[in-house]
VEXDREN-2710 file (C-alpha; in Angstrom, 1 decimal):
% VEXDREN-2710
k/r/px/py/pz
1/UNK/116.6/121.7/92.0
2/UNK/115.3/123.1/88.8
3/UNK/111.3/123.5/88.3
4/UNK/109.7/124.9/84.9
5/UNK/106.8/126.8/87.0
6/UNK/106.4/130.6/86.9
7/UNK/104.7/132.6/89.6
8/UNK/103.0/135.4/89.1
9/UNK/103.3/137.9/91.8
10/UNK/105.9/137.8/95.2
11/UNK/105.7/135.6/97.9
12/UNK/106.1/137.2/101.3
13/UNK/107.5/133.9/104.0
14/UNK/107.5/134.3/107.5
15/UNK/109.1/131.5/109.4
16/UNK/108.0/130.2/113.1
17/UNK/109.8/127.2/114.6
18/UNK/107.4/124.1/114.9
19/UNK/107.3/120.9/116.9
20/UNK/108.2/117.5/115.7
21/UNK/105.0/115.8/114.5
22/UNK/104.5/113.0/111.9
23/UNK/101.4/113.0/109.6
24/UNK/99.8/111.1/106.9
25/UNK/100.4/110.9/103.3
26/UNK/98.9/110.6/99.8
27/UNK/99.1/108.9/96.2
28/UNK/98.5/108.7/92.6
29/UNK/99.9/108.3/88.9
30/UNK/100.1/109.2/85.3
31/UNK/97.8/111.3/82.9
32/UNK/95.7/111.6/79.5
33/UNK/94.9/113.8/77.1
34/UNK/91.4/114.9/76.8
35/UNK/89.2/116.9/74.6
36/UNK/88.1/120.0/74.5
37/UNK/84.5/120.3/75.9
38/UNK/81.7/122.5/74.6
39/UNK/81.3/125.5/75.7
40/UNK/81.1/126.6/79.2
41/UNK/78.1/129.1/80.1
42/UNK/78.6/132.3/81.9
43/UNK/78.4/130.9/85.1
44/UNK/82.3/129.1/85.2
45/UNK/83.2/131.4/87.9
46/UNK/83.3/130.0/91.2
47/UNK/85.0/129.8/95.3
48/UNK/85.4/127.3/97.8
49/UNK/86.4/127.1/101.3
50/UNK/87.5/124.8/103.7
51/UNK/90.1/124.2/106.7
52/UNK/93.4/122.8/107.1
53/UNK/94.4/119.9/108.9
54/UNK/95.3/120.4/112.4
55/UNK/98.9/118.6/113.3
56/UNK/98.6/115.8/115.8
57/UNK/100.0/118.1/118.9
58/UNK/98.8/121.2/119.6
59/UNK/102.0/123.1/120.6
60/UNK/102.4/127.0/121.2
61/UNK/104.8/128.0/118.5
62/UNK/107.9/130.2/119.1
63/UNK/108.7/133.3/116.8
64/UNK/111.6/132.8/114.5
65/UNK/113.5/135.8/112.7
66/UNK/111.7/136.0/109.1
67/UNK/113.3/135.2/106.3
68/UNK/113.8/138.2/103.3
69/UNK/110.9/138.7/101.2
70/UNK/111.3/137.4/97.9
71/UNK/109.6/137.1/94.8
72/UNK/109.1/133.8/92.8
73/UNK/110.4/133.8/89.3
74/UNK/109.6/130.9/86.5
75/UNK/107.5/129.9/83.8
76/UNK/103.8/127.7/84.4
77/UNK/104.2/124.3/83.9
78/UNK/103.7/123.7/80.0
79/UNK/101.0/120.9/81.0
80/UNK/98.5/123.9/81.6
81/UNK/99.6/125.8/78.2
82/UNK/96.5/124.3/75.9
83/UNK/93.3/125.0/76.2
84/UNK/91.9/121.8/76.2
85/UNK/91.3/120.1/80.5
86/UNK/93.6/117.7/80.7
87/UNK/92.8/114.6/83.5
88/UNK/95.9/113.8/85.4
89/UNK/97.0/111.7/88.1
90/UNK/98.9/112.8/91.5
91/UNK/101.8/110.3/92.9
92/UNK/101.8/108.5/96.2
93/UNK/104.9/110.1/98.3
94/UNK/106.1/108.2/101.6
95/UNK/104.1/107.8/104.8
96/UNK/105.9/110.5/106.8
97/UNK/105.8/113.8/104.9
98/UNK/104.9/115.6/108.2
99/UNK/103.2/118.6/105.5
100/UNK/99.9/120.5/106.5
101/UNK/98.0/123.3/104.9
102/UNK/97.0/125.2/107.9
103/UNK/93.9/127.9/109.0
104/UNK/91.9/129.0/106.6
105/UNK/92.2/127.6/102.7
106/UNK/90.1/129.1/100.2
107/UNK/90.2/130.0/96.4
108/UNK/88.2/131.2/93.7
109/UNK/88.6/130.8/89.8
110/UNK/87.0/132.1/86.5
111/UNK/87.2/133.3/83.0
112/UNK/89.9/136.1/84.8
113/UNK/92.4/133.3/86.5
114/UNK/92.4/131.4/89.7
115/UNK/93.6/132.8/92.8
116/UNK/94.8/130.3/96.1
117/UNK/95.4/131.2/99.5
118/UNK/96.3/129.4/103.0
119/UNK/96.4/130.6/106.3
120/UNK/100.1/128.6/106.5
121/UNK/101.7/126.0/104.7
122/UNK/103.9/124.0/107.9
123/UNK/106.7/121.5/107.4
124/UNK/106.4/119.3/110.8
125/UNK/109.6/117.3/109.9
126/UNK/112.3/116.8/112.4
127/UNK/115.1/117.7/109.8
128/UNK/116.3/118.6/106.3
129/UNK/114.5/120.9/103.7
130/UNK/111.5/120.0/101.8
131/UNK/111.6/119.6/97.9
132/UNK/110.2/122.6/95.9
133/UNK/106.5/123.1/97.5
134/UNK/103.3/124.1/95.4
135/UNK/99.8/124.4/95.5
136/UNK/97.3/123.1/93.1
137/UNK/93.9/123.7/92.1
138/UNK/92.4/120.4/91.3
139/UNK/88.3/119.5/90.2
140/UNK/87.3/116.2/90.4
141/UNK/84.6/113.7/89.9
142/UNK/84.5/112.0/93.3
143/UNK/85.3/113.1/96.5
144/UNK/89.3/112.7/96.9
145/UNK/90.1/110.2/99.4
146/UNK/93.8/111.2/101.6
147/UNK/95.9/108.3/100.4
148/UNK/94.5/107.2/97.8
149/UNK/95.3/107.1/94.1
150/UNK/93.5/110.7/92.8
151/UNK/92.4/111.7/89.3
152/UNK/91.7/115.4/88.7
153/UNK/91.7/118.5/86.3
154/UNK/94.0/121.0/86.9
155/UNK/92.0/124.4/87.3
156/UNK/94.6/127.0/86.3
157/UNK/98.3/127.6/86.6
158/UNK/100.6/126.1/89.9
159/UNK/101.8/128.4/92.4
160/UNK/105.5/127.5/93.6
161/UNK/106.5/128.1/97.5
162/UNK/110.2/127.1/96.6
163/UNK/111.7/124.6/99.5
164/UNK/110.8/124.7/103.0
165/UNK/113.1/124.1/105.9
166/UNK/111.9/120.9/108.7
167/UNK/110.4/123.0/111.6
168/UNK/109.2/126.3/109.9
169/UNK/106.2/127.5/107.9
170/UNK/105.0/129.5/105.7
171/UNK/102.4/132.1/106.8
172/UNK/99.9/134.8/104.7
173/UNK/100.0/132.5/101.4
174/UNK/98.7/133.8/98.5
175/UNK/98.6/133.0/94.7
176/UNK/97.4/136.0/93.5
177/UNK/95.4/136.1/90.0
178/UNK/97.1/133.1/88.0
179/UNK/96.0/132.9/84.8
180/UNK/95.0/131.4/81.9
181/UNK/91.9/129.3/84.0
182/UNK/91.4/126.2/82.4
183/UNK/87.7/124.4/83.6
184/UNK/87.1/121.0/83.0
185/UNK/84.4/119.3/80.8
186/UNK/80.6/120.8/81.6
187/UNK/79.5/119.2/85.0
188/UNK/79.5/119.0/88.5
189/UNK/82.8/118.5/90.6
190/UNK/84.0/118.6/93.9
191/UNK/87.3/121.2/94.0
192/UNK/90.6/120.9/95.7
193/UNK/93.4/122.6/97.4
194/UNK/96.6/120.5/97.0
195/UNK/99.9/121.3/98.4
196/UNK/102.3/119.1/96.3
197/UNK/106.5/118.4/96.7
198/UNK/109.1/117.5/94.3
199/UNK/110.4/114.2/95.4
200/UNK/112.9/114.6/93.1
201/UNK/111.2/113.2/90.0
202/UNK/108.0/114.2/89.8
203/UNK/105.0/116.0/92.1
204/UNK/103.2/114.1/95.0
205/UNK/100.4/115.3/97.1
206/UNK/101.3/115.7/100.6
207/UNK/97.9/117.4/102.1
208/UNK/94.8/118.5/100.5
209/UNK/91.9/120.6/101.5
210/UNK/88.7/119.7/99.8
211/UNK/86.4/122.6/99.9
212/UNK/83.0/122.3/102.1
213/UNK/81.6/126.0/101.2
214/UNK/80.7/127.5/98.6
215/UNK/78.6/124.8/96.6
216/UNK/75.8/123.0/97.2
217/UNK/76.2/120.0/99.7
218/UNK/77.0/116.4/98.2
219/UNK/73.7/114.6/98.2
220/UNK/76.4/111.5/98.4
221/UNK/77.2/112.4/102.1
222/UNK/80.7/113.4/101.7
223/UNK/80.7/116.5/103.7
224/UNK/82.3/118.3/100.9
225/UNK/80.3/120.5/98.6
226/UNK/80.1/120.3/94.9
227/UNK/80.6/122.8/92.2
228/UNK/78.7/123.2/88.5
229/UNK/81.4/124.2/85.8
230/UNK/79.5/125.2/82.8
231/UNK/76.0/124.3/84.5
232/UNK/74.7/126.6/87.7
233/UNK/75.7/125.2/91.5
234/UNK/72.4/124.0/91.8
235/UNK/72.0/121.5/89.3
236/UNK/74.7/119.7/91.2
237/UNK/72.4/118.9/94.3
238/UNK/70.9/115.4/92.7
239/UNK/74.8/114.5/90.8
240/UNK/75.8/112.4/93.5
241/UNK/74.2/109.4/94.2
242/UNK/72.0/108.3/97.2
243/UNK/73.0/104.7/96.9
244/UNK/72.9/102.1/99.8
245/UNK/75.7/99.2/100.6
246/UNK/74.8/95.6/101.8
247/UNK/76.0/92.5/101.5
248/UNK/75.0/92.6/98.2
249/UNK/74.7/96.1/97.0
250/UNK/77.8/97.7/96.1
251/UNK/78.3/101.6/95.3
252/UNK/80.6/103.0/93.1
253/UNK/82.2/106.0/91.9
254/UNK/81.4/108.3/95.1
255/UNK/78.2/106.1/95.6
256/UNK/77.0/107.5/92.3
257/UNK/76.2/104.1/91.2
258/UNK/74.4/101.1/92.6
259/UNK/75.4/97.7/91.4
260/UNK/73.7/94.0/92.0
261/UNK/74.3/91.0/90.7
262/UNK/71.9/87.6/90.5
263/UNK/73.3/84.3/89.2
264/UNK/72.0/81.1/88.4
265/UNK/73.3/77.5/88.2
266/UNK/71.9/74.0/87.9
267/UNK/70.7/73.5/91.3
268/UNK/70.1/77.0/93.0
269/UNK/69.6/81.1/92.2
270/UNK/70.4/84.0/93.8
271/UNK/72.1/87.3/94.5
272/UNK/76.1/88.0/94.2
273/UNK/77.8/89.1/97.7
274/UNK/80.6/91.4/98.0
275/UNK/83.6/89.5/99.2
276/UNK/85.4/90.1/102.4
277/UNK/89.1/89.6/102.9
278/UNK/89.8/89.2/106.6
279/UNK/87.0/91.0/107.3
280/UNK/87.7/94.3/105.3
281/UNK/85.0/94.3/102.2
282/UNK/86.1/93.7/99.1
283/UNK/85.0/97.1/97.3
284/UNK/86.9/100.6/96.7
285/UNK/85.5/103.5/95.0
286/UNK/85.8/101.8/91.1
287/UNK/85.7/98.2/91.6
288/UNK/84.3/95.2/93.7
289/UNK/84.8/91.7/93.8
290/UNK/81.6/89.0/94.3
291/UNK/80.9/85.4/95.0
292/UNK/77.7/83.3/94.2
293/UNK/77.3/80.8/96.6
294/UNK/80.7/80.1/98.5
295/UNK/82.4/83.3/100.3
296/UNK/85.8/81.8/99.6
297/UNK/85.3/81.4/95.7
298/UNK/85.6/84.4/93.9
299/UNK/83.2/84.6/90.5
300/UNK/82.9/87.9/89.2
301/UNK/84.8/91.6/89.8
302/UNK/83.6/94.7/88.2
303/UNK/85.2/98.2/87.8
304/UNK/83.4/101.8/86.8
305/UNK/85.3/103.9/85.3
306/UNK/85.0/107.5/85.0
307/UNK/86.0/108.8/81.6
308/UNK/84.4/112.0/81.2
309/UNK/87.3/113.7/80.0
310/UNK/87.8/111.3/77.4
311/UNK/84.4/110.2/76.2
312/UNK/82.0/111.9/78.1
313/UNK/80.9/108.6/79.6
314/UNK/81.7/106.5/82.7
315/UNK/83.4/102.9/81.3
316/UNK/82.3/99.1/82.6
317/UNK/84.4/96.4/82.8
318/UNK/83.1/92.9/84.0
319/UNK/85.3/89.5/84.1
320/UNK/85.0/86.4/85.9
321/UNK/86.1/83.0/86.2
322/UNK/82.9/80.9/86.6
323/UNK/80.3/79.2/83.6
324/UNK/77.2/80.4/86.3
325/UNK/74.5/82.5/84.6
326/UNK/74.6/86.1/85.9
327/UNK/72.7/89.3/85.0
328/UNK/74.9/92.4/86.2
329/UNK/72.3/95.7/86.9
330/UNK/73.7/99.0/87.1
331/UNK/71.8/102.2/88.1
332/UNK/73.0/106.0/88.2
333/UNK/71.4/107.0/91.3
334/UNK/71.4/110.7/90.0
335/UNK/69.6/109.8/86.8
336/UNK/68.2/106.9/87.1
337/UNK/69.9/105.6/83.8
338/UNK/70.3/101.9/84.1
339/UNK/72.7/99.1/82.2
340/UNK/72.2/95.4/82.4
341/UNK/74.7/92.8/81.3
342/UNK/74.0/89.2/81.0
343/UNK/75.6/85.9/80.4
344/UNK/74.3/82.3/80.1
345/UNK/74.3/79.3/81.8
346/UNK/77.3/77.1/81.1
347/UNK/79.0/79.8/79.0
348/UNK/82.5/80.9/80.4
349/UNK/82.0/84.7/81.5
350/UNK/83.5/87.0/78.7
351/UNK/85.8/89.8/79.5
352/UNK/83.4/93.4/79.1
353/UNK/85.0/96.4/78.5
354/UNK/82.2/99.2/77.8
355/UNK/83.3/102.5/77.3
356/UNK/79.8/103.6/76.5
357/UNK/77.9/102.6/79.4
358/UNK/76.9/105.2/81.0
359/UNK/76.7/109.4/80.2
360/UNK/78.3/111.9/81.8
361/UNK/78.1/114.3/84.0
END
């Protein structure tokens, strides 16, 4: 399998024979072009740390005959050639990729390059070779969610493993100083090792290590720390939110935001409850769904997205299927910036789409 990625530096593999073991997988799609932010200050450089996942059995591994060193040879992806951060999207893969970063995972970037390492990269398959293997420097706006659908900035330059036998591991792995770096848009962001596959198409995540040192704690609660980029670590300790959920509080965007609802109609008034399907709550990390008076009849949904990349603002969209009055309020829990929206009384709710609601970062 041809890949158009270069690294920068050799690759020393050491294979050990592993158990059988079946893990969990990960998601996410497409990308768009952003532009380029103002100037970063002096202070872009930055490292993180954190720990790989630990397989579901805990077997003794057996020593294996290492495999030749070898060195790497190919271009960077030309997705990282401009200057300008570029958002992008990872792709779900299949629910049995059996990959783990393992021991320690850590990696620092800056005006110099970005540099990745991890104590082991393990393919827990029962057979067959992996697709080509790399690792990824992602930031990100919210605290990346295994499974789910993931946007990011790419930090710097991939670093290709090459393919990976079922059973054996990579040991010792490190990047070296990959270059150019390539921050995102002046903020704060939680930062990302990926280890990605070529399913034959295109690159999906198969395990992630979100860093926990080396930033300030998320205020949010995520257990992960977050990271200034152009703007010093501490200014990131109040840009996560502290928001709340109830029945009829939702929190969106890593609970960045708060949102509540009141409606009115001809005999009653009252707050909008998040809906509940089979008893899982309507509400991921974007979007929520709400009724007014009947937990069976949905009213109203509403999504936040983040478009810092492209705007420098976080984007509102609102529609319904209901003639109740309603007054939508929205407040940035690290700001306190607010944004109301209304609608009348016997007026069929209008479709919003606000993509100046609310500023970044």
């Amino acid at each position: 399998m041809s890949n158009p990625d270069r690294v920068e530096g050799p690759l020393q593999l050491s294979l050990v024979r592993l158990p059988k073991v079946v893990a969990k997988v990960a998601a996410c799609a497409a990308c768009a072009l952003l532009a380029i932010p103002a100037a970063h200050a002096a202070i872009d450089g930055g490292s993180g740390a954190g720990s790989g996942r630990a397989p579901a059995a805990a077997t003794a591994l057996a020593v294996a005959l290492p495999q030749p060193q070898v060195r790497e040879v190919a271009a960077r992806p030309s997705d990282t050639v401009a200057a300008a951060p570029r958002l992008q999207q990872a792709l779900p893969a299949n629910a049995s990729t059996g990959f783990f970063l393992g021991g320690s995972v850590t990696a620092t970037w800056g005006a110099s390059g970005i540099d990745m390492k991890a104590g082991s990269v393990q393919n827990h398959n029962a057979s067959g070779t992996s697709g080509t293997l790399r690792l990824e420097l992602w930031a990100t706006t919210t605290a990346p969610v295994f499974g789910d659908t993931i946007s990011f900035y790419l930090l710097g330059p991939t670093y290709v493993l090459g393919t990976l036998q079922a059973g054996f591991q990579f040991n010792n792995v490190n990047s070296g100083l990959l270059g150019p770096y390539t921050p995102p848009p002046t903020g704060c962001y939680f930062v990302t090792l990926a280890l990605t596959e070529f399913d034959g198409s295109q690159y999906v995540y198969v395990d992630l290590v979100t860093f926990n040192s080396g930033g300030v704690p998320d205020p949010g609660g995520s257990g992960f720390d977050l990271f200034g980029f152009g703007v010093p670590n501490g200014s990131c300790s109040g840009s996560s939110g502290s928001c709340t959920r109830s029945a009829t509080t939702a929190c969106l965007v890593g609970g960045r935001f708060q949102v509540r609802v009141s409606f009115v109609n001809a005999s009653s008034n009252g707050n909008g409850t998040v809906m509940s399907f089979s008893g899982t709550r309507a509400e991921s990390d974007e979007s929520v769904f709400l009724y007014f008076t009947d937990p069976s009849n949905f009213e109203m949904g509403l999504k936040i997205l983040p478009a810092c990349g492209l705007n420098n603002h976080f984007w509102v969209f609102i529609g319904g299927l209901t003639n109740q009055g309603w007054t939508v309020n929205i407040v940035d829990t690290s700001n306190g910036a607010t944004r109301t929206y209304s609608n009348p009384l016997n007026r069929l709710t209008p479709t919003t789409a606000d993509t100046g609601a609310l500023s970044c970062p």
